[in-house]
Biopython code that builds the backbone (N, CA, C, O; Angstrom):
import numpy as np
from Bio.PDB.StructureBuilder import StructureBuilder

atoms = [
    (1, "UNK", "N", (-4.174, 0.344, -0.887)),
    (1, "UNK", "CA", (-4.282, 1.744, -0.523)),
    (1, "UNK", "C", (-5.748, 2.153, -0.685)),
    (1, "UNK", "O", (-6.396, 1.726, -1.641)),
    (2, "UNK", "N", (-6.273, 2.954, 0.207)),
    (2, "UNK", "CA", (-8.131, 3.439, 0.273)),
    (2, "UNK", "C", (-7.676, 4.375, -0.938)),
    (2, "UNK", "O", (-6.713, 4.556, -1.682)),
    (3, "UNK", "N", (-9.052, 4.895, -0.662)),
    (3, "UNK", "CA", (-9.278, 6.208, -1.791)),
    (3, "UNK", "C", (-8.633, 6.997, -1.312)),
    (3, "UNK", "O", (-7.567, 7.342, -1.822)),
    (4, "UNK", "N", (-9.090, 7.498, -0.209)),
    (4, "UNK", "CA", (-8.459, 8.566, 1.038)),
    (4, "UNK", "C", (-6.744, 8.850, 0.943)),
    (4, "UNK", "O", (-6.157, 9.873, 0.592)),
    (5, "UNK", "N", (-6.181, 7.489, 1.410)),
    (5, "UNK", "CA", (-4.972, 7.427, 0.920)),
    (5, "UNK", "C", (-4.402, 8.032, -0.023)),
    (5, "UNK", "O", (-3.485, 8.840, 0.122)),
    (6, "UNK", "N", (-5.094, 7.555, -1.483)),
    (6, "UNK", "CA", (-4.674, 7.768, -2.445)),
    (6, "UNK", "C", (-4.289, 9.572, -2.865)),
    (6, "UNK", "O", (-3.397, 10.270, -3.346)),
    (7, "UNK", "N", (-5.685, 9.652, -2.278)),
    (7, "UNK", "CA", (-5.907, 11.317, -2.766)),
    (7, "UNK", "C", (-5.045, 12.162, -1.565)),
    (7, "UNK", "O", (-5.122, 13.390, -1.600)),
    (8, "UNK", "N", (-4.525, 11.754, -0.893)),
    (8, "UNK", "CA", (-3.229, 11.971, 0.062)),
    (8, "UNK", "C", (-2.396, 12.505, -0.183)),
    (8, "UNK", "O", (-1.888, 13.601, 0.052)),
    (9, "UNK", "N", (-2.112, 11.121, -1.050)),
    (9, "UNK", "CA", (-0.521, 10.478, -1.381)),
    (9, "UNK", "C", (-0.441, 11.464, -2.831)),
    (9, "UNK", "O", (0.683, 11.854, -3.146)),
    (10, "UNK", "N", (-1.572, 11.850, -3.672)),
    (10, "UNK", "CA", (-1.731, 12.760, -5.065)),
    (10, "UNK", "C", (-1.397, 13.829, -4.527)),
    (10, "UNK", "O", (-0.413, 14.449, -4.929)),
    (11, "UNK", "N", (-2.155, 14.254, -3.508)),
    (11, "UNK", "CA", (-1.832, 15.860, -3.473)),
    (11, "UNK", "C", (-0.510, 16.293, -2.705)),
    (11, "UNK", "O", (0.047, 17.373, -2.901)),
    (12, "UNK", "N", (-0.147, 15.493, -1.962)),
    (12, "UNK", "CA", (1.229, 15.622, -1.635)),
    (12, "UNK", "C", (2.211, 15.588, -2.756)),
    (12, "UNK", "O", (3.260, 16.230, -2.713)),
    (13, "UNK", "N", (1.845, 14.799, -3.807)),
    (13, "UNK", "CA", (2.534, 14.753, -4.940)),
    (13, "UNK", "C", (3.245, 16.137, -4.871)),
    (13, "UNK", "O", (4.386, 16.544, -4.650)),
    (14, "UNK", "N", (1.835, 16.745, -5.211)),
    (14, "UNK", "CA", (1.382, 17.836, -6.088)),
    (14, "UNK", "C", (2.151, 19.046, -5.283)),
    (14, "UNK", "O", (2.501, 20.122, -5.768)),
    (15, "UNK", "N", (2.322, 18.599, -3.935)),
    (15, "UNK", "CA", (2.792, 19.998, -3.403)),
    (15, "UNK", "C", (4.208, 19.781, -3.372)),
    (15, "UNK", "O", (4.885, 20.736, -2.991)),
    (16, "UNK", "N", (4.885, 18.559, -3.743)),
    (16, "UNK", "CA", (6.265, 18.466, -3.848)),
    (16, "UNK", "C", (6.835, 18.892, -4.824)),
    (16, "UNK", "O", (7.990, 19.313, -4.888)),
    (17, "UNK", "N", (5.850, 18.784, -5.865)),
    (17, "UNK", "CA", (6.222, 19.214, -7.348)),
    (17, "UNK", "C", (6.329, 20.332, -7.518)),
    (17, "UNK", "O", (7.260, 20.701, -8.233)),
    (18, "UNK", "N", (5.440, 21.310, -6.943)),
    (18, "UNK", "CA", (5.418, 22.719, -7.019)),
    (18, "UNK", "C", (6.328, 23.266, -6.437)),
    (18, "UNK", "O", (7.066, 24.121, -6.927)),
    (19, "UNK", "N", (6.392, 22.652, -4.870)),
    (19, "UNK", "CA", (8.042, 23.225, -4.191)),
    (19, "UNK", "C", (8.993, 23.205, -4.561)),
    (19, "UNK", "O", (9.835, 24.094, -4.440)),
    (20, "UNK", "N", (9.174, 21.513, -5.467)),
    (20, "UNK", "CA", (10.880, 22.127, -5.624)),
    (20, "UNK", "C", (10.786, 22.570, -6.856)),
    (20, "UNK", "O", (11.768, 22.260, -7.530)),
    (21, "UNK", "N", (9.997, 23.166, -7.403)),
    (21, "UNK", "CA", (10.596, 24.379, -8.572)),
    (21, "UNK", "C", (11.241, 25.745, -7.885)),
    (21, "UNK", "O", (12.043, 26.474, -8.467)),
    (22, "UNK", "N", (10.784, 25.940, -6.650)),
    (22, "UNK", "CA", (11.887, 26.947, -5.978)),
    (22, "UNK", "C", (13.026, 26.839, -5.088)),
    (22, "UNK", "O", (13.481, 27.692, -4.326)),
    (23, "UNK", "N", (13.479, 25.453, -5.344)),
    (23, "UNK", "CA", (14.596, 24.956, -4.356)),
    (23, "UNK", "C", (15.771, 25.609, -5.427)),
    (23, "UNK", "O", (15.770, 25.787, -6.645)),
    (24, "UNK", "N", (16.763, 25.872, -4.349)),
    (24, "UNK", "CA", (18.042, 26.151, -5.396)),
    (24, "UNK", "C", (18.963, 24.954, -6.193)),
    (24, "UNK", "O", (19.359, 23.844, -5.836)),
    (25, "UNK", "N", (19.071, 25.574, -7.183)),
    (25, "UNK", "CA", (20.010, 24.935, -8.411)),
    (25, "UNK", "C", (21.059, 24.418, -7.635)),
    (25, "UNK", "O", (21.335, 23.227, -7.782)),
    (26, "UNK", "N", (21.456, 24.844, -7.134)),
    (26, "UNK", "CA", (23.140, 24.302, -6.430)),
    (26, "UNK", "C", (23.104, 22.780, -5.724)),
    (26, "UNK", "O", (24.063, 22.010, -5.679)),
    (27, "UNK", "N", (21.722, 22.529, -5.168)),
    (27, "UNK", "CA", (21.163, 21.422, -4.419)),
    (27, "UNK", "C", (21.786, 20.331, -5.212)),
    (27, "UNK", "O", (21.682, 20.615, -6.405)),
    (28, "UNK", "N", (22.449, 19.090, -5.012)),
    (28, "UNK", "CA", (22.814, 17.905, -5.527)),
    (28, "UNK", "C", (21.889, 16.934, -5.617)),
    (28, "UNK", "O", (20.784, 17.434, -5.406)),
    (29, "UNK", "N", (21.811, 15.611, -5.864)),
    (29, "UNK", "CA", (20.974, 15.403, -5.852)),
    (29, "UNK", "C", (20.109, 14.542, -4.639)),
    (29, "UNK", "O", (18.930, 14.213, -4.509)),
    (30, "UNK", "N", (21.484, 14.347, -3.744)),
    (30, "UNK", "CA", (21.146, 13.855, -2.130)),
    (30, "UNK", "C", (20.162, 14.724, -1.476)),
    (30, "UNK", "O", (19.201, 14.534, -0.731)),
    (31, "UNK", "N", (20.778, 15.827, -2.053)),
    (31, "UNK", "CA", (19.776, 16.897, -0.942)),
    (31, "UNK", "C", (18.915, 17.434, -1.427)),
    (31, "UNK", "O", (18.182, 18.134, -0.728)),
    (32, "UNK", "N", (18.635, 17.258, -3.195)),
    (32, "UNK", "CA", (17.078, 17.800, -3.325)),
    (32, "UNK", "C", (16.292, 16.071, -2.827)),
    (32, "UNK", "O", (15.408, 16.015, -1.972)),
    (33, "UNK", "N", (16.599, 15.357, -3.239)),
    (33, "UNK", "CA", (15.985, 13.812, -2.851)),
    (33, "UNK", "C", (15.973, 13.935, -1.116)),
    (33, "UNK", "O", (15.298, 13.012, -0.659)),
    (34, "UNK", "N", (16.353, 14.534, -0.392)),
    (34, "UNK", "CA", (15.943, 14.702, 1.041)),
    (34, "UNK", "C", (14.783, 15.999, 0.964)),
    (34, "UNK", "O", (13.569, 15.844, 1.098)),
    (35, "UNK", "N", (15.398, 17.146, 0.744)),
    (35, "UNK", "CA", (14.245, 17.879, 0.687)),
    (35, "UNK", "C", (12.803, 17.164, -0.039)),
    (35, "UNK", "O", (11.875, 17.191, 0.770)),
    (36, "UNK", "N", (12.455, 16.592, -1.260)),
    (36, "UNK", "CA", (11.684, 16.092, -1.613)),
    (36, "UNK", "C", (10.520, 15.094, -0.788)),
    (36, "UNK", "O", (9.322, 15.179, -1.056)),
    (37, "UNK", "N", (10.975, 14.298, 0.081)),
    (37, "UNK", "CA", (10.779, 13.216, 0.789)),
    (37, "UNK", "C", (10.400, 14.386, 2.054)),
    (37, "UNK", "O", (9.259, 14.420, 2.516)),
    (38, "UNK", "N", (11.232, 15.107, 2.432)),
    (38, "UNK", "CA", (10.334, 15.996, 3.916)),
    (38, "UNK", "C", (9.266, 16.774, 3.664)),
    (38, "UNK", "O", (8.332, 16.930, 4.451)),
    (39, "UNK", "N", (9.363, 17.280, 2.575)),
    (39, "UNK", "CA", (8.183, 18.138, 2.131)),
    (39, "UNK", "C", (7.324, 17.399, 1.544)),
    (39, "UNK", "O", (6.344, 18.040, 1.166)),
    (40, "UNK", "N", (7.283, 15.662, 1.180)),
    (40, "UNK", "CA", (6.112, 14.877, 1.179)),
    (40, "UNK", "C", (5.311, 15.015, 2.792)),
    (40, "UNK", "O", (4.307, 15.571, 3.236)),
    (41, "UNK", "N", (6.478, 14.110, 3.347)),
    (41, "UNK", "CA", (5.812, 13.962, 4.686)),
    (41, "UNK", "C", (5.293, 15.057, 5.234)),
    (41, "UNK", "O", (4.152, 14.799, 5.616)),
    (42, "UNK", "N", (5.613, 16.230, 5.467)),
    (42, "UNK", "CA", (4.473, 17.168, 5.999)),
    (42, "UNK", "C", (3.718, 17.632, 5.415)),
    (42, "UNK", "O", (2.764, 18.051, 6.070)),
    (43, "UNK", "N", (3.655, 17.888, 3.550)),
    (43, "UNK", "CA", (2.523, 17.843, 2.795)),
    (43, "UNK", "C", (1.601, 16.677, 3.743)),
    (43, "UNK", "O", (0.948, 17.198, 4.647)),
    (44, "UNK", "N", (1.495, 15.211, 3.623)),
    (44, "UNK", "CA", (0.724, 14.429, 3.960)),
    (44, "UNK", "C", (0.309, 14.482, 5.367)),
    (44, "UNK", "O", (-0.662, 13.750, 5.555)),
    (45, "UNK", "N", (0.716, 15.107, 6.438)),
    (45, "UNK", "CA", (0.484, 15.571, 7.533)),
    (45, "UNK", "C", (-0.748, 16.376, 7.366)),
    (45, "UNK", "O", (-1.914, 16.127, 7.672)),
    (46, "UNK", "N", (-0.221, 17.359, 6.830)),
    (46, "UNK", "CA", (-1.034, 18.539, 6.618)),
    (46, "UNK", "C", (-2.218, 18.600, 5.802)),
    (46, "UNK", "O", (-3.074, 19.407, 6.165)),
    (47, "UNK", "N", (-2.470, 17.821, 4.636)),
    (47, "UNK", "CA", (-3.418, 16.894, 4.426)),
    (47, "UNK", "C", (-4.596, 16.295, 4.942)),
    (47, "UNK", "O", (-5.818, 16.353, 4.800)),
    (48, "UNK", "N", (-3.547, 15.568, 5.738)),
    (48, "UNK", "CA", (-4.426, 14.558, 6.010)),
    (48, "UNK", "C", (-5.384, 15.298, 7.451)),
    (48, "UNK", "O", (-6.557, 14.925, 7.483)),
    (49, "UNK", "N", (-4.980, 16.212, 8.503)),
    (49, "UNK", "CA", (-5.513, 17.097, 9.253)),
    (49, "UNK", "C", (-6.634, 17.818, 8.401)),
    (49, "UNK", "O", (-7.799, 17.660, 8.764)),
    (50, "UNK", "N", (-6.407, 18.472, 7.472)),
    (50, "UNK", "CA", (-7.255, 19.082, 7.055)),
    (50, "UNK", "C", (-8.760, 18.206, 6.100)),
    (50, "UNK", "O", (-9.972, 18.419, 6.059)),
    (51, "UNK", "N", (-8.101, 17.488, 5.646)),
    (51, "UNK", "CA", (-9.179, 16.040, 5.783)),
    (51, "UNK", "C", (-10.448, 15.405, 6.747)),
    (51, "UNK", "O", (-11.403, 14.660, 6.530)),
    (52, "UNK", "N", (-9.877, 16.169, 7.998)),
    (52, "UNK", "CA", (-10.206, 15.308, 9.328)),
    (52, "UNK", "C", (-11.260, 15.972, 9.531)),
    (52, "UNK", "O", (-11.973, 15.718, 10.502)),
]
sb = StructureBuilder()
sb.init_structure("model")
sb.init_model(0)
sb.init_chain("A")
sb.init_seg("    ")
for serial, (resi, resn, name, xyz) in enumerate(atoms, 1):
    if name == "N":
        sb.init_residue(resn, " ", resi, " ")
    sb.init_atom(name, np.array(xyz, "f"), 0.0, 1.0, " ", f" {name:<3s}", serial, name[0])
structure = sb.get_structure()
């Protein structure tokens, strides 16, 4: 993985972490583990554009 990558793949972390502190409680854990994983991928989208 580059640096670039890396610091990507961190801040997407970072914005997954913060989101799902406002996902609802009721979520199981299929569907916070889906929400989690989509809101990587367009964190890292969005990222990585603004990178560019």
């Amino acid at each position: 993985m580059t640096d670039r990558e890396q610091r990507v793949h961190d801040l997407a972390l970072n914005v997954v972490e913060n989101s799902l502190e406002d996902i609802d409680e009721s979520y199981g854990v299929r569907q916070y583990a889906k929400e989690a994983v989509k809101i990587y991928n367009e964190a890292v989208k969005v990222i990585e554009k603004e990178l560019d």
